[in-house]
DSSP file (Angstrom, degrees, kcal/mol; ACC not computed):
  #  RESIDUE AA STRUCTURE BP1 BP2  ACC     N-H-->O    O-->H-N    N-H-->O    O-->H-N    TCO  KAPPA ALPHA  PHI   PSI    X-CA   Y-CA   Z-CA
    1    1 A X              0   0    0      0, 0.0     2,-0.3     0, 0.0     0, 0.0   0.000 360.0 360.0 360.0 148.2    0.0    0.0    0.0
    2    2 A X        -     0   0    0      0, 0.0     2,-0.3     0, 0.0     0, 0.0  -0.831 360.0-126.0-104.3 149.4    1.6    3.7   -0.6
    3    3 A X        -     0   0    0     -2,-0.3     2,-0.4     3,-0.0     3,-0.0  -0.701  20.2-119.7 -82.3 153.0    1.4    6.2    1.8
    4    4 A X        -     0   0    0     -2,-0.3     2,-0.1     2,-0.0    -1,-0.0  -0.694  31.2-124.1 -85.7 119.9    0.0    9.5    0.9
    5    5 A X        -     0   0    0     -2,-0.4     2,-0.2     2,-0.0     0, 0.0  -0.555  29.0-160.8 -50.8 147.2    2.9   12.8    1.3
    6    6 A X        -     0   0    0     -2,-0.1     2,-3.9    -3,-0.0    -2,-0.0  -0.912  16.8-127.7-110.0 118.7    1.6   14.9    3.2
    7    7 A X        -     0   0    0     -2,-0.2    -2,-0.0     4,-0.0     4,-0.0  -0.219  25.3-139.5 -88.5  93.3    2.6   18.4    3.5
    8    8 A X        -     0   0    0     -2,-3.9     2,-0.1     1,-0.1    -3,-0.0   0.373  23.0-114.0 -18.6 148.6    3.3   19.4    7.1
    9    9 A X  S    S+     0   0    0      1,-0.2     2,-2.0     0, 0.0    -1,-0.1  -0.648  99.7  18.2 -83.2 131.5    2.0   22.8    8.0
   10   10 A X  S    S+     0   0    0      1,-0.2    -1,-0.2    -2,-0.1     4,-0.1  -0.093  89.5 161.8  96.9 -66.9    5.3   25.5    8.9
   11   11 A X        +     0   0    0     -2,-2.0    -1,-0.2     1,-0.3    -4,-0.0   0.522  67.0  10.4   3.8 106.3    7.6   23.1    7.1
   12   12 A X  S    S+     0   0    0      1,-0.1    -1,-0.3     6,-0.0    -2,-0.1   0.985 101.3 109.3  85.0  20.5   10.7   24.6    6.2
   13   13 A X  S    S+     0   0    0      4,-0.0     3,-0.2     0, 0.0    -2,-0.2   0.587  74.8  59.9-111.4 -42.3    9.8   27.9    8.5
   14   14 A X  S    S+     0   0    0      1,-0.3     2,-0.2    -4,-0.1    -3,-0.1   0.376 114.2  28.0 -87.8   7.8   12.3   27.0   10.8
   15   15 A X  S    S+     0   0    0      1,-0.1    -1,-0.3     2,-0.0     4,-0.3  -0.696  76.1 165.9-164.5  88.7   15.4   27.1    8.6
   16   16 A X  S >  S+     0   0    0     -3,-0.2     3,-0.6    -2,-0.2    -1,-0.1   0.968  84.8  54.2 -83.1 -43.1   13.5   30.0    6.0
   17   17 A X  G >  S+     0   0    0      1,-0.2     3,-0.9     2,-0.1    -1,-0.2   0.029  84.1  93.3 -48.9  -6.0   17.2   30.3    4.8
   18   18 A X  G 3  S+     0   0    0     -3,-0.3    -1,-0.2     1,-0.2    -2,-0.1   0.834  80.1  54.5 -42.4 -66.6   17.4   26.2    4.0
   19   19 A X  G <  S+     0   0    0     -3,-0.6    -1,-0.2    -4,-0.3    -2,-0.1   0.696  84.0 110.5 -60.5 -12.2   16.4   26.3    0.2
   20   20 A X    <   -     0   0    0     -3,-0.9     2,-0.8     1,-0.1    -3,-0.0  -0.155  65.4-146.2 -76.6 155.2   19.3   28.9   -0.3
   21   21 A X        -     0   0    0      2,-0.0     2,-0.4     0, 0.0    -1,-0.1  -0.973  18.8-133.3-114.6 125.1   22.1   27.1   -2.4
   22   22 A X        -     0   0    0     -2,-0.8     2,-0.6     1,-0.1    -2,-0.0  -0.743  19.7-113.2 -78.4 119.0   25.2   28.4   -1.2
   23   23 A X        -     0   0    0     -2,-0.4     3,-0.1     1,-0.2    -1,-0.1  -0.524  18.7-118.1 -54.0  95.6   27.6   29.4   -3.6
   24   24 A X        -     0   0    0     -2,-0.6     2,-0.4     1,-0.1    -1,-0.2   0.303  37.6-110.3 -28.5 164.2   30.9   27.8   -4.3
   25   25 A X        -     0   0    0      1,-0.0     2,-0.1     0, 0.0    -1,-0.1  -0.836  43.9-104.2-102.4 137.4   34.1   30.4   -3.5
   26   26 A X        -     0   0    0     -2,-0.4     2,-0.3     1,-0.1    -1,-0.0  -0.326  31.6-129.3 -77.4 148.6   35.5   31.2   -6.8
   27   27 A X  S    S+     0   0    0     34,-0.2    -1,-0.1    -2,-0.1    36,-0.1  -0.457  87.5   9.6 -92.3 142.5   38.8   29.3   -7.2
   28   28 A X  S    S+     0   0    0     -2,-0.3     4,-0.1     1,-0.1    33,-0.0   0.344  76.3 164.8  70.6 114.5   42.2   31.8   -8.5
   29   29 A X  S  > S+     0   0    0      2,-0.1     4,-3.5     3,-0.1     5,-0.3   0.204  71.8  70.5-118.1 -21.4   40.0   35.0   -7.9
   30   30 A X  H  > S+     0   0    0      1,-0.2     4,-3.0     2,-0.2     5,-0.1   0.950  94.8  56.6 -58.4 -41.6   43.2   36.8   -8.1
   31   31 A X  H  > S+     0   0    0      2,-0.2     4,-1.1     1,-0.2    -1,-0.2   0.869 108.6  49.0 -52.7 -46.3   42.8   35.6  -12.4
   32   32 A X  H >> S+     0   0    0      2,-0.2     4,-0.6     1,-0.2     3,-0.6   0.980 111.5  46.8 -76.6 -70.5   39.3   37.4  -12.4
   33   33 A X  H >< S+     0   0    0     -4,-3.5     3,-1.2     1,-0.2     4,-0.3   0.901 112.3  47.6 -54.7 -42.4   40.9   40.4  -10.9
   34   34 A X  H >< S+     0   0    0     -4,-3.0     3,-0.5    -5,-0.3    -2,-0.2   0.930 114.1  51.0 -34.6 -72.5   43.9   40.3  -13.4
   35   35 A X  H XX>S+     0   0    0     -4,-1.1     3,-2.6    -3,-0.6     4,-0.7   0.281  81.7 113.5 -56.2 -22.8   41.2   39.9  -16.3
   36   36 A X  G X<5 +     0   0    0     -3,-1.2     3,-2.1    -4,-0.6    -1,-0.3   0.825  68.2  52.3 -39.9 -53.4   39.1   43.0  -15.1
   37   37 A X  G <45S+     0   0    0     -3,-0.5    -1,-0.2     1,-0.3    -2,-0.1   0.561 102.9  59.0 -72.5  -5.4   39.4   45.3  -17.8
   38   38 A X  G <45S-     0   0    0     -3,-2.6    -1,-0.3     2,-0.0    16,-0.3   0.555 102.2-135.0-101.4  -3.9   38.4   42.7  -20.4
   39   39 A X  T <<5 -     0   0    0     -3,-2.1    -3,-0.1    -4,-0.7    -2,-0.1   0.982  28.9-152.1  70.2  46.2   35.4   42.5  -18.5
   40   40 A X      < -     0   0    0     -5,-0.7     2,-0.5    -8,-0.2    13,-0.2  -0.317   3.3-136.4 -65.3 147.7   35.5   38.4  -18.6
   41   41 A X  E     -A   52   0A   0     11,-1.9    11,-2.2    13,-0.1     2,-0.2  -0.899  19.9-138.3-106.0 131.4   32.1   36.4  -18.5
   42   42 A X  E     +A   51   0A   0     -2,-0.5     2,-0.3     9,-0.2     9,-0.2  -0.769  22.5 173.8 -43.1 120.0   32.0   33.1  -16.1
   43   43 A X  E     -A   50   0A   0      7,-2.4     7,-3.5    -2,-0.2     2,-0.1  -0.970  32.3-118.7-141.6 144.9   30.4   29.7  -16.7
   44   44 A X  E     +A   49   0A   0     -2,-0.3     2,-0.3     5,-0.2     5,-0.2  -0.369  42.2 168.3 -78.1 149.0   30.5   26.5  -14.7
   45   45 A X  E >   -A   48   0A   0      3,-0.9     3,-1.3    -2,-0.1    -2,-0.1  -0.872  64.2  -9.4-169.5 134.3   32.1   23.5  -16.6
   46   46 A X  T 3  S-     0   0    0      1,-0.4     3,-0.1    -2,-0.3    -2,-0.0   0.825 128.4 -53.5  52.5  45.5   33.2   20.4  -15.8
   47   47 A X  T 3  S+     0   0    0      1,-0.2    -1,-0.4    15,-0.1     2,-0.1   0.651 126.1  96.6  77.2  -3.7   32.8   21.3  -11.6
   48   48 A X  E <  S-A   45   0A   0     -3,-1.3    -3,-0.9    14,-0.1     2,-0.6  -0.213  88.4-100.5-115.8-154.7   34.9   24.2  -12.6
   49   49 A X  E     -AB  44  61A   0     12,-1.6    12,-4.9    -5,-0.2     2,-0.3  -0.908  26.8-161.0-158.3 102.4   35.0   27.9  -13.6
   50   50 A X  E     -AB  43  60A   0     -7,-3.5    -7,-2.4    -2,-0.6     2,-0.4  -0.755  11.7-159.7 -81.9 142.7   35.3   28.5  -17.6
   51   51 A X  E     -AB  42  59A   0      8,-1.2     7,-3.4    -2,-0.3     8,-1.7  -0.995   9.7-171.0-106.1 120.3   36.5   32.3  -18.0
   52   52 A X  E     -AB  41  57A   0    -11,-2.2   -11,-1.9    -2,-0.4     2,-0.3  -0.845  12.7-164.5-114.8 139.9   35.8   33.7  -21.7
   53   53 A X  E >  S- B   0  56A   0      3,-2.4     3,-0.7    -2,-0.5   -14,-0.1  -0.772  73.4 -34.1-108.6 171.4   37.1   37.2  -23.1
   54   54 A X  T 3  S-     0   0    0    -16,-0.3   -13,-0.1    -2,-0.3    -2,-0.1   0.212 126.3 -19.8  42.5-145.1   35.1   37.9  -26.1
   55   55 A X  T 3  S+     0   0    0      2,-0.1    -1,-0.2    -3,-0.1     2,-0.1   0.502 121.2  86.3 -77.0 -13.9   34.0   34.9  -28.3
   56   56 A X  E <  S-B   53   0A   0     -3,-0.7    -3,-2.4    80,-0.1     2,-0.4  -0.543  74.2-133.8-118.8 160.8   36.6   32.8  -26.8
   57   57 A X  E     +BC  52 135A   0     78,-2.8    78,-3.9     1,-0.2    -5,-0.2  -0.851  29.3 173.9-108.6 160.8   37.1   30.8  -23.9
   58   58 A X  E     +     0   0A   0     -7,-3.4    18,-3.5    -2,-0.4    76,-0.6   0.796  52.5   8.1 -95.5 -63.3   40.4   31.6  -22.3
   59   59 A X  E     -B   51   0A   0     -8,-1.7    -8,-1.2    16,-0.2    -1,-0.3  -0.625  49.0-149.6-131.4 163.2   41.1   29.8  -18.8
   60   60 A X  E     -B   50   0A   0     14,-0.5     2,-0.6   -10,-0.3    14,-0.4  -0.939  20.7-145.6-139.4 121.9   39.4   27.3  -17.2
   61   61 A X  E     +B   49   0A   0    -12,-4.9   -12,-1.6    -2,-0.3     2,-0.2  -0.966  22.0 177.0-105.3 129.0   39.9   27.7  -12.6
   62   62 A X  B     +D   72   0B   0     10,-6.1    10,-0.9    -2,-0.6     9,-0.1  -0.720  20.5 153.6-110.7 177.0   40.0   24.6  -11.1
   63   63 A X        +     0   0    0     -2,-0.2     2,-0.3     8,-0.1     4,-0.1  -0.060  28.1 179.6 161.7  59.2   40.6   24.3   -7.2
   64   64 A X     >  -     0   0    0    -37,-0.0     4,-0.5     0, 0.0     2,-0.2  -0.609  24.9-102.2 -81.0 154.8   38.9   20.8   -6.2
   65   65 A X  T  4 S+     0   0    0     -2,-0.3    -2,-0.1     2,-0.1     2,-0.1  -0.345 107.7  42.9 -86.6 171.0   38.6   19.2   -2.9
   66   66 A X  T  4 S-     0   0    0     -2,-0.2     2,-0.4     1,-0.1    -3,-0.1   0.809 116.8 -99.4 -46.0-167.0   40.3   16.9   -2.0
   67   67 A X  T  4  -     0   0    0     -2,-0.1    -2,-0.1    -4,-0.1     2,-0.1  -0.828  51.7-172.4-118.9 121.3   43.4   18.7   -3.6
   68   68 A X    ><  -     0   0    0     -4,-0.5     3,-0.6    -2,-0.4    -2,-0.0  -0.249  32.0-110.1-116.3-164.9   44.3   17.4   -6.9
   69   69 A X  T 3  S+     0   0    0     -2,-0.1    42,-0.2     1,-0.1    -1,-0.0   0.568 113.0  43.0 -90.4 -24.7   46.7   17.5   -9.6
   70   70 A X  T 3  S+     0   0    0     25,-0.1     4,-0.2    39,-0.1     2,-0.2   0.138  80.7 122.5-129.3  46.2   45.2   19.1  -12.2
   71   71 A X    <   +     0   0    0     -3,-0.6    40,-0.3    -7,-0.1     2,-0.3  -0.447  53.8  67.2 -76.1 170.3   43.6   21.9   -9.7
   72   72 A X  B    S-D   62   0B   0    -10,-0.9   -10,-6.1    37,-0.3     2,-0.4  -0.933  98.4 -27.7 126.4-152.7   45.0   25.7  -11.2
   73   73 A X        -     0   0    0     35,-2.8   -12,-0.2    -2,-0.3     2,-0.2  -0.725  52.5-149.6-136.3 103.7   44.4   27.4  -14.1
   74   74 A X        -     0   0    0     -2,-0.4     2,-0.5   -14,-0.4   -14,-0.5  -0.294  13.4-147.5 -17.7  89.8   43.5   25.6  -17.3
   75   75 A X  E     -E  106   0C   0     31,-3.8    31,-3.8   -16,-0.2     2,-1.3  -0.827  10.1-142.7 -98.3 135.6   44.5   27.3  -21.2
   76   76 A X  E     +E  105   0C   0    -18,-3.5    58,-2.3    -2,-0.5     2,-0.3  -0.689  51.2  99.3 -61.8  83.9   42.6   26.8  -23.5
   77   77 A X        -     0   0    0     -2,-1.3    29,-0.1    27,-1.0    58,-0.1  -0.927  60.1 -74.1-167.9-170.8   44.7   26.2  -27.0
   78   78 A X    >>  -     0   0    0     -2,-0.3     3,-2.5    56,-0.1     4,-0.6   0.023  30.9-120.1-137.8 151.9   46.1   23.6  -29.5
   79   79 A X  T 34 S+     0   0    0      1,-0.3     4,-0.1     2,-0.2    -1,-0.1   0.104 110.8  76.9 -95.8  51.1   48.8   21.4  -29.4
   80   80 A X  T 34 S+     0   0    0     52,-0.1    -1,-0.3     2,-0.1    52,-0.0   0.371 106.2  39.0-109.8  -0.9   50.2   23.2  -32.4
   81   81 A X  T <> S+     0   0    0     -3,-2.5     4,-1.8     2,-0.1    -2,-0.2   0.516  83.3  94.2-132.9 -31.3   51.1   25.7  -29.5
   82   82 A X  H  X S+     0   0    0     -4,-0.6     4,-2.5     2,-0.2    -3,-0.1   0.894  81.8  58.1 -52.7 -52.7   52.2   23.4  -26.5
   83   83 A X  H >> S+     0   0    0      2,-0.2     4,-1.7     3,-0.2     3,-0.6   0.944 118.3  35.1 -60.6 -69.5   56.5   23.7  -27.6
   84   84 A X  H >>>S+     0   0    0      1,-0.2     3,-5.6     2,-0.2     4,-0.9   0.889 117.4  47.1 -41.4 -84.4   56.2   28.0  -27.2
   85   85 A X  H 3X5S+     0   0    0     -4,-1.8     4,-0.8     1,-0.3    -1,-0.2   0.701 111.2  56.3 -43.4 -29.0   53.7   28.2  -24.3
   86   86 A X  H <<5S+     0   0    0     -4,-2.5    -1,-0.3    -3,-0.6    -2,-0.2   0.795 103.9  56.7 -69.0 -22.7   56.2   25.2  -22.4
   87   87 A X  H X<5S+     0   0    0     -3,-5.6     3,-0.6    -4,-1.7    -2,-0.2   0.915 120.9  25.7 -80.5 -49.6   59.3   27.7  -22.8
   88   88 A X  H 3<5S+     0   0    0     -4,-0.9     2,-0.3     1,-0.2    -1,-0.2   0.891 125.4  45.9 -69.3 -17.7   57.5   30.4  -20.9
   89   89 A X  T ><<S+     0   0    0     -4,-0.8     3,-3.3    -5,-0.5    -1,-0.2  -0.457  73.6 174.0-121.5  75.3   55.2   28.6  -18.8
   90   90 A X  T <  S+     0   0    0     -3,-0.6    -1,-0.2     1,-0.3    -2,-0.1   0.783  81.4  43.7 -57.8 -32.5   58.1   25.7  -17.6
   91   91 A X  T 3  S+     0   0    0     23,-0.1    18,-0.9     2,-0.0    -1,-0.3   0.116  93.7 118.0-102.7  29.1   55.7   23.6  -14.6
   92   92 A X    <   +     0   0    0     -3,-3.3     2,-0.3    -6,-0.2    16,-0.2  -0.286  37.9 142.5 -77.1-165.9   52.6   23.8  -17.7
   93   93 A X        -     0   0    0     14,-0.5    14,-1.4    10,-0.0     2,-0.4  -0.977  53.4 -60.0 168.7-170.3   51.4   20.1  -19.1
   94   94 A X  B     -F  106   0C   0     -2,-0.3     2,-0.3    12,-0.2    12,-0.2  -0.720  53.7-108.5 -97.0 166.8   48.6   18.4  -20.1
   95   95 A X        -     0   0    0     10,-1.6     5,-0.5    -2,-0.4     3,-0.4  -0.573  23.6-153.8 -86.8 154.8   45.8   18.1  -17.9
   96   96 A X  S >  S+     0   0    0     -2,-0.3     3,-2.9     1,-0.2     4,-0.2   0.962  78.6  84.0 -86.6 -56.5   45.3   14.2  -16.4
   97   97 A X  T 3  S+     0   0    0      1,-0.2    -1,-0.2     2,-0.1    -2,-0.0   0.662  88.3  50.9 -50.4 -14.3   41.5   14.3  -15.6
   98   98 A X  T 3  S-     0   0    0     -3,-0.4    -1,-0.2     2,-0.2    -2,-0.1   0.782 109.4-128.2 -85.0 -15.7   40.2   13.2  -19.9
   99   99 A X    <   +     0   0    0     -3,-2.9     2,-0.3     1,-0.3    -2,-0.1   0.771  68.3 123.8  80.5  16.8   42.8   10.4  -19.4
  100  100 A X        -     0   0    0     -5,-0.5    -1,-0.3    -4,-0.2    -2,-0.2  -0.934  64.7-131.9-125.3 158.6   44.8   11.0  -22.6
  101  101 A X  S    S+     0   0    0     -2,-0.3     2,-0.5     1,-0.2    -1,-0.2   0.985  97.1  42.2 -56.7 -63.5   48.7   11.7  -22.5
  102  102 A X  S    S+     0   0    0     -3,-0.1     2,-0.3    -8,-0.1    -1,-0.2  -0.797  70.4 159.5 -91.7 117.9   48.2   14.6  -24.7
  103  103 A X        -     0   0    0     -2,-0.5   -26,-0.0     2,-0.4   -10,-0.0  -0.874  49.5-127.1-131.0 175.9   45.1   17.7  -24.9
  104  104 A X  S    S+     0   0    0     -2,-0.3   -27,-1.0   -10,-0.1     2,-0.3   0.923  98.6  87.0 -63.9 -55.7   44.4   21.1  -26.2
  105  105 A X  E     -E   76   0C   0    -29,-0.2   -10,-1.6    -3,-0.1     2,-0.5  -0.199  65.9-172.6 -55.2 116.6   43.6   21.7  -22.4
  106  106 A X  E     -EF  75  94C   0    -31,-3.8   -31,-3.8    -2,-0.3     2,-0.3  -0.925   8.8-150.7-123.0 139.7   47.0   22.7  -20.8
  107  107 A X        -     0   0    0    -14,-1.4     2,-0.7    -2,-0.5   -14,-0.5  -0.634  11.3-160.6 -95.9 158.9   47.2   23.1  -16.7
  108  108 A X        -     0   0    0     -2,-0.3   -35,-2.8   -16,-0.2     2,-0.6  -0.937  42.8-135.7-128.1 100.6   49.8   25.6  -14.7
  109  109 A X    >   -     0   0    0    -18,-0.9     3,-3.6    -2,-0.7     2,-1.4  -0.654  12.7-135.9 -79.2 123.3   49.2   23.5  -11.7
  110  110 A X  T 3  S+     0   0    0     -2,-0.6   -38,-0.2     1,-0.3    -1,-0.2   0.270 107.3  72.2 -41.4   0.7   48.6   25.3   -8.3
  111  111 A X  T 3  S+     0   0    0     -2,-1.4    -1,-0.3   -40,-0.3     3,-0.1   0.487  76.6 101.4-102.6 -14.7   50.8   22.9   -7.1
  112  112 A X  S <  S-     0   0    0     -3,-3.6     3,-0.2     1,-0.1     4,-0.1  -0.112  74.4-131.2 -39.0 161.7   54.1   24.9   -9.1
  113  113 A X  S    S+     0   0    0      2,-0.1     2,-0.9     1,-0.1     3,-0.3   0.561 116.1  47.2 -86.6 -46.5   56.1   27.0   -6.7
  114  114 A X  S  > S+     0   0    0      1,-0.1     4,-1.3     2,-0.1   -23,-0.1  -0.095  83.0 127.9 -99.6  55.3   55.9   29.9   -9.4
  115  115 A X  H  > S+     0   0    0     -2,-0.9     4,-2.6    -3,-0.2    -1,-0.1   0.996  82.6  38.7 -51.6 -70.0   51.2   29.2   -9.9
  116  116 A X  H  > S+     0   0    0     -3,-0.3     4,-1.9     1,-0.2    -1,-0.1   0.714 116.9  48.4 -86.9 -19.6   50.4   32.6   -9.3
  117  117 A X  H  > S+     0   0    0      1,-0.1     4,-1.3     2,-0.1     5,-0.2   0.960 115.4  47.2 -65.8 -72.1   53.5   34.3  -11.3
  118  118 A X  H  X S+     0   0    0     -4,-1.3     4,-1.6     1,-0.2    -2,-0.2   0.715 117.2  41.5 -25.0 -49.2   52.8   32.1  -14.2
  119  119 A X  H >X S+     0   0    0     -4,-2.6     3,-2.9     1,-0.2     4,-2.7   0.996 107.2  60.3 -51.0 -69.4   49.1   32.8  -14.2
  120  120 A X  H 3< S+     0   0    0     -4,-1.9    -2,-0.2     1,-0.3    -1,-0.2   0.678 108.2  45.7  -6.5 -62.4   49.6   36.1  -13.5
  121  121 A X  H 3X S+     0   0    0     -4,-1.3     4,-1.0     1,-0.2    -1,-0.3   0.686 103.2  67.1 -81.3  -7.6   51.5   36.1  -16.8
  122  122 A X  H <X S+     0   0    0     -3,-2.9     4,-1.9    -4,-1.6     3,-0.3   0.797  94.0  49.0 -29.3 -65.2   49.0   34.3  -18.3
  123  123 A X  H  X S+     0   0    0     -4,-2.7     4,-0.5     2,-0.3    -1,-0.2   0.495 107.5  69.9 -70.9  -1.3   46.3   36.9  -18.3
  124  124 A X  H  > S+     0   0    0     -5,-0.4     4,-2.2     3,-0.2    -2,-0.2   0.951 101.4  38.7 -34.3 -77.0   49.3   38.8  -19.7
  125  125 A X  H  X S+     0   0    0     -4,-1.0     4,-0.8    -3,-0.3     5,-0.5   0.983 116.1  51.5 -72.3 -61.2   49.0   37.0  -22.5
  126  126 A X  H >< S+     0   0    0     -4,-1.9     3,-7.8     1,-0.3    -2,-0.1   0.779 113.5  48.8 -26.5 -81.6   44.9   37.1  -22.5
  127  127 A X  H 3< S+     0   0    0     -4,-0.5    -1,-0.3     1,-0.3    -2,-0.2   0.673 111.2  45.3 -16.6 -84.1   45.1   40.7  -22.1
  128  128 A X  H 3< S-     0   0    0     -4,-2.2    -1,-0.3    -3,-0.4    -2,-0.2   0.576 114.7-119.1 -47.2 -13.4   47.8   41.3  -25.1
  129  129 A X    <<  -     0   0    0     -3,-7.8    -3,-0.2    -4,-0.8    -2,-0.2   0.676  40.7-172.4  88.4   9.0   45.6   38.9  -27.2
  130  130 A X    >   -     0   0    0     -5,-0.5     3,-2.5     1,-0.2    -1,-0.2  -0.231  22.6-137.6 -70.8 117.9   48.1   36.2  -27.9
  131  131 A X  T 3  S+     0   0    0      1,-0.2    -1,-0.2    -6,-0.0    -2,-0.0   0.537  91.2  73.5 -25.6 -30.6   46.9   33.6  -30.1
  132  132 A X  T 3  S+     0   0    0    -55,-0.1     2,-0.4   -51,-0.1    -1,-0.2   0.767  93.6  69.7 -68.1 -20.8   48.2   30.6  -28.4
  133  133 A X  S <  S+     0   0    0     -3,-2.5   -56,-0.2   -56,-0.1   -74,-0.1  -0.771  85.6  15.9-119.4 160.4   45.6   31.1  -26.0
  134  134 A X        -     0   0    0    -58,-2.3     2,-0.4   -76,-0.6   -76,-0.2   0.416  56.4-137.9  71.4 147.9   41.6   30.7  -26.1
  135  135 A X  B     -C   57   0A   0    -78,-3.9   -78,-2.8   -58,-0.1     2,-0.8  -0.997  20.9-115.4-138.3 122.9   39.5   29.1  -28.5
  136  136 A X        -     0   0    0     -2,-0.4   -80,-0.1   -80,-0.2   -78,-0.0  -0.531  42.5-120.9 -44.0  74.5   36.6   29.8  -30.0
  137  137 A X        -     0   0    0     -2,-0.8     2,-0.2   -82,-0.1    -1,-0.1   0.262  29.8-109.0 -58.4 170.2   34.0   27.0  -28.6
  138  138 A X        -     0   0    0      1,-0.1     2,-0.3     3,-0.0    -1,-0.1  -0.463  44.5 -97.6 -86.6 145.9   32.1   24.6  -31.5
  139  139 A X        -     0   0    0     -2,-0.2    -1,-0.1     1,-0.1    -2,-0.0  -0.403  40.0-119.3 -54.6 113.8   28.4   25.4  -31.9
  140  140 A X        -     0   0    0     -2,-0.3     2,-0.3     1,-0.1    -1,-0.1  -0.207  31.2 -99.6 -72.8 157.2   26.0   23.3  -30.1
  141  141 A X        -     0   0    0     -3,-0.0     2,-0.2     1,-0.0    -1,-0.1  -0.392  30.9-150.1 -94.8 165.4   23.8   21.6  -31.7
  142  142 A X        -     0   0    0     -2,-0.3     2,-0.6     1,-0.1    -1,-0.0  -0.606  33.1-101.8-111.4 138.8   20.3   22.9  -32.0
  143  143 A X        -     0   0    0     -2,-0.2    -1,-0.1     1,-0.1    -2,-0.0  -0.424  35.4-127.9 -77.1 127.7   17.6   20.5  -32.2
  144  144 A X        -     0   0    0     -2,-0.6     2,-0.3     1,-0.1    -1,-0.1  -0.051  15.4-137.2 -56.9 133.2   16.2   20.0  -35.7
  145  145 A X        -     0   0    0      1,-0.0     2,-0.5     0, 0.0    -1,-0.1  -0.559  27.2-103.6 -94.2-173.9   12.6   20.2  -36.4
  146  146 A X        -     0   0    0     -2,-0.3     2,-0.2     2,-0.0    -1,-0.0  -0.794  27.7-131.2-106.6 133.4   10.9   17.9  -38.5
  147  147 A X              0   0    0     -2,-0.5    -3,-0.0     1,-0.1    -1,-0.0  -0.601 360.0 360.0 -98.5 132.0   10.1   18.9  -41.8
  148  148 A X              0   0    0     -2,-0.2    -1,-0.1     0, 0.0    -2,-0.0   0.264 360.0 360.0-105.2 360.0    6.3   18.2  -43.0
């Protein structure tokens, strides 16, 4: 037999603040501040925090719990790109979490001695425009209607 819900009177009165969803703390905020004057837009992705200038997405902050190896800050660009961006950025790599040796995504892991210089010059590069970094994401796609 099911029991019937019933909705208790007052429910939820005693913790009116309960429903609120508390807002992760943004990981790297010091990047956002760097990034001010390009006036960068935020979106959650993958448990993380995509940063886009423009059309393009730039940076990815990561800064999971427990504390992982490819927390930091994520560029976006191509592994046509990887040989430069490794002379400047020496502790960069690929990131671990897609499970392949090589990706587009490269981390400057927070676990470096020199994270926050590196970043730091990182939004450098954003700033200045540098091609190696940010990518223009692929369209999604939109669902087709059906043709009568």
């Amino acid at each position: 037999m099911v029991t019937p819900r019933t909705n208790k009177p007052g429910r939820g009165m005693e913790y009116p603040f309960a429903v609120v969803k508390q807002r992760k703390a943004v990981p790297h905020m010091f990047v956002l501040d760097a990034l001010a004057g390009l006036e960068p837009r935020t979106r959650p992705m993958f448990g993380c925090l995509a940063v886009y200038v423009g059309e393009k997405i730039a940076l990815v902050l990561r800064d999971k719990i427990p504390p992982d190896p490819d927390n930091g800050v994520w560029l976006a660009t191509t592994v046509e790109h990887h040989a430069s961006l490794r002379r400047e950025f020496p502790s960069m790599r690929s990131i671990k979490v897609f499970g392949k040796p090589v990706t587009g995504w490269q981390v400057l892991p927070a676990s470096a001695t020199d994270f926050e210089e590196a970043a730091l010059y990182a939004c450098q590069l954003v700033i200045a425009r540098d091609p190696r970094i940010g990518k223009v994401p692929k369209k999604k796609n939109s669902p087709r209607r059906k043709r009568s």
